[in-house]
N, C-alpha and C positions, 0 to 999 in steps of 0.2 A: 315652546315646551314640547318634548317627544310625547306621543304615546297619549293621546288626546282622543276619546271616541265619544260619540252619543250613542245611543239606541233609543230612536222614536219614533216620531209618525210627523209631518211637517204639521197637519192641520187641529193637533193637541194641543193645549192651553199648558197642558203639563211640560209636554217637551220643547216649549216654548219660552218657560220660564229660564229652561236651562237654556238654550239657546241665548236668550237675552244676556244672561250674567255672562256667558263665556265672550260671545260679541261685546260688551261693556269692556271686560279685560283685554280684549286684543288676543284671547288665546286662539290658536290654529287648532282645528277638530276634526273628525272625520264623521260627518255624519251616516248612518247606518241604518236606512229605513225597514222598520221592522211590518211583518203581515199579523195581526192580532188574530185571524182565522187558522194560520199556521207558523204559531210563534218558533222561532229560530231554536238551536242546539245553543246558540251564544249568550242568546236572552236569558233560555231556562236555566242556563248553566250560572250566567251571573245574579241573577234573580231568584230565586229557587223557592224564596216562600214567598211572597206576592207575584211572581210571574208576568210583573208589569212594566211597562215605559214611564219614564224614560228611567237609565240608566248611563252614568255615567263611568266609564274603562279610564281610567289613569294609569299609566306602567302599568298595565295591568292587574290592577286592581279594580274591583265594581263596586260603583256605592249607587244604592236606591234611592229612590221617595225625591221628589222636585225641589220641597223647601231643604230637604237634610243635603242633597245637592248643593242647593246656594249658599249656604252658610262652607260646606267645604271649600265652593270658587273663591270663595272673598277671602277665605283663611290663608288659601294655598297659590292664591296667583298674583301680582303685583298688579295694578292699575287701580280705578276710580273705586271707592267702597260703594257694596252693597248695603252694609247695616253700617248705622252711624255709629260714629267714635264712644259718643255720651253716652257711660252707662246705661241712664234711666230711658232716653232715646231707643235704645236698644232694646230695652227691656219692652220700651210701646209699640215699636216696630212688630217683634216676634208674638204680642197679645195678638195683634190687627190678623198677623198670618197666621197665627193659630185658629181666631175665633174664621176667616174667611174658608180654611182650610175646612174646617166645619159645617158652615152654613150655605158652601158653593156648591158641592155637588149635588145634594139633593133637589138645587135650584134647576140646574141643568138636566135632571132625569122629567123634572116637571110638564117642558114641551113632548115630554114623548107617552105623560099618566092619559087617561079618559075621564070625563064624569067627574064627579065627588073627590076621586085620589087627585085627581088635576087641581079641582077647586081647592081644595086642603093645601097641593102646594106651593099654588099664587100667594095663598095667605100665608106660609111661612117666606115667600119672595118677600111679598111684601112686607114684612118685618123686620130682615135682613138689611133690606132695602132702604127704610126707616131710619136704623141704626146708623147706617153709611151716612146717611145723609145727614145726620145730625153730628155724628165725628168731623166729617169734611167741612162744616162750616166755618170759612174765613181761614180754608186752608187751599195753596196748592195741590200738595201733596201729603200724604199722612204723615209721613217725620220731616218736615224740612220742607225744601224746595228744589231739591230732586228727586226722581224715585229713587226709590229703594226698595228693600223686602218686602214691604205689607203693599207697595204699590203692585209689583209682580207679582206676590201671592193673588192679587184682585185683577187679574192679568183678565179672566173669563167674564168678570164680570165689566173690565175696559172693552174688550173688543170682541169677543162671542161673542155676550148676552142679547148684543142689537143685532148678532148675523143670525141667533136664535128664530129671533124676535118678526125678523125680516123673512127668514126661509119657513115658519112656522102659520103666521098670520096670528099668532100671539103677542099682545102687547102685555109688557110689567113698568115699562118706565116711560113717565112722563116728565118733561121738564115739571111741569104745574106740580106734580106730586114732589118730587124729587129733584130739584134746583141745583143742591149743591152737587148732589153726586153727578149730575147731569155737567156741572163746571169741571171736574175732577176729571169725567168721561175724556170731554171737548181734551183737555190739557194732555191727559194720557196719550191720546190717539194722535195728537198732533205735533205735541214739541220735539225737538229736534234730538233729544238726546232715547228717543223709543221710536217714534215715526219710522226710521231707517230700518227696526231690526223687526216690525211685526208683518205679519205673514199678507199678504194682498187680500183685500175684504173682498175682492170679486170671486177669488179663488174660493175662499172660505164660504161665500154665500153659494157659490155654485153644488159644493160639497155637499151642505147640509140641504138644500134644498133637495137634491138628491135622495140623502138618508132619509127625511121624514116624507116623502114622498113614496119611500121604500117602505116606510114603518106603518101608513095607514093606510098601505097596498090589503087587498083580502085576501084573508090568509087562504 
């Protein structure tokens, strides 16, 4: 298919998602690594009111936001589905990515709080956490037995949250706490139909070990 762009960052959970879905389909793309310290004329232009990654050019056209992304890829491109066929499947799939859509970033700002704001945010982790882990019981994956939507939407919390965890010396997940999600994690990361398309954990811990080495630099 002509006229195929990204605009991201390699080591974003965001522009990873899209990634994923377009690798799934077999689509050809041009990826387009953007500077978030001096975002592009292309970005702002496509973007204009959140001014963020990833963004997806079709013939030129741009559509924003990771999940309203994926639903487009699945809409608009022939190969394997993203969101299952079954109605109601579908309807469980886009709760999972809504509620993760929600409760995942403020996870991720957590390794970088001090003090009190930090402790406050482990305890909404772990809640989150909780939740995952009581949906995932006695499941592969959350609709089915491949991923799909709600698995990619939980894309940060597959493969960050342990390069967080690892570059931070912050621990949230424990198998002993968290069993299932810790099964779900294992599966994520490993089977054969996502293994190929996520980013290299060495690459990614080098990264962030980096940032939060920069962030509790004094100032």
């Amino acid at each position: 298919m002509a006229g195929v762009k990204l605009l991201g960052l390699w080591y974003s959970p965001f522009s990873h998602r899209v990634e994923w879905a377009l690798k799934i389909k077999g689509v050809e793309y041009e990826f387009i690594k953007e500077d978030l310290q001096n975002k592009s004329p292309l970005l702002l232009q496509s973007n204009p009111v959140h001014k963020k990654i990833p963004v997806l050019i079709h013939n030129g056209k741009p559509i924003s936001e990771s999940m309203v992304i994926l639903e487009y890829i699945d809409e608009t491109f022939e190969g394997p589905s993203i969101l299952p066929k079954d109605p109601y499947d579908r309807a469980i799939a886009r709760f999972w990515a809504k509620f993760l859509e929600d409760k995942v970033p403020p996870v991720g700002k957590t390794f970088f709080l001090k003090g009190e704001e930090q402790e406050k945010g482990k305890e909404e982790a772990f809640e989150m956490l909780k939740i995952l882990d009581n949906e995932l019981k006695d499941k592969k994956f959350f609709t089915g037995d491949k991923i799909g939507l709600a698995d990619i939407a939980a894309n940060f919390v597959g493969l960050w949250l342990g390069v967080f965890e690892e570059a931070s010396g912050i621990v949230l997940v424990t198998r002993e706490k968290f069993p299932n999600f810790c099964a779900w994690r294992d599966e994520y990361i490993n089977c054969s139909q996502n293994k190929e398309y996520l980013p290299p954990r060495d690459e990614l811990l080098a990264h962030f070990k980096a940032r939060f080495h920069a962030a509790a630099a004094p100032k």
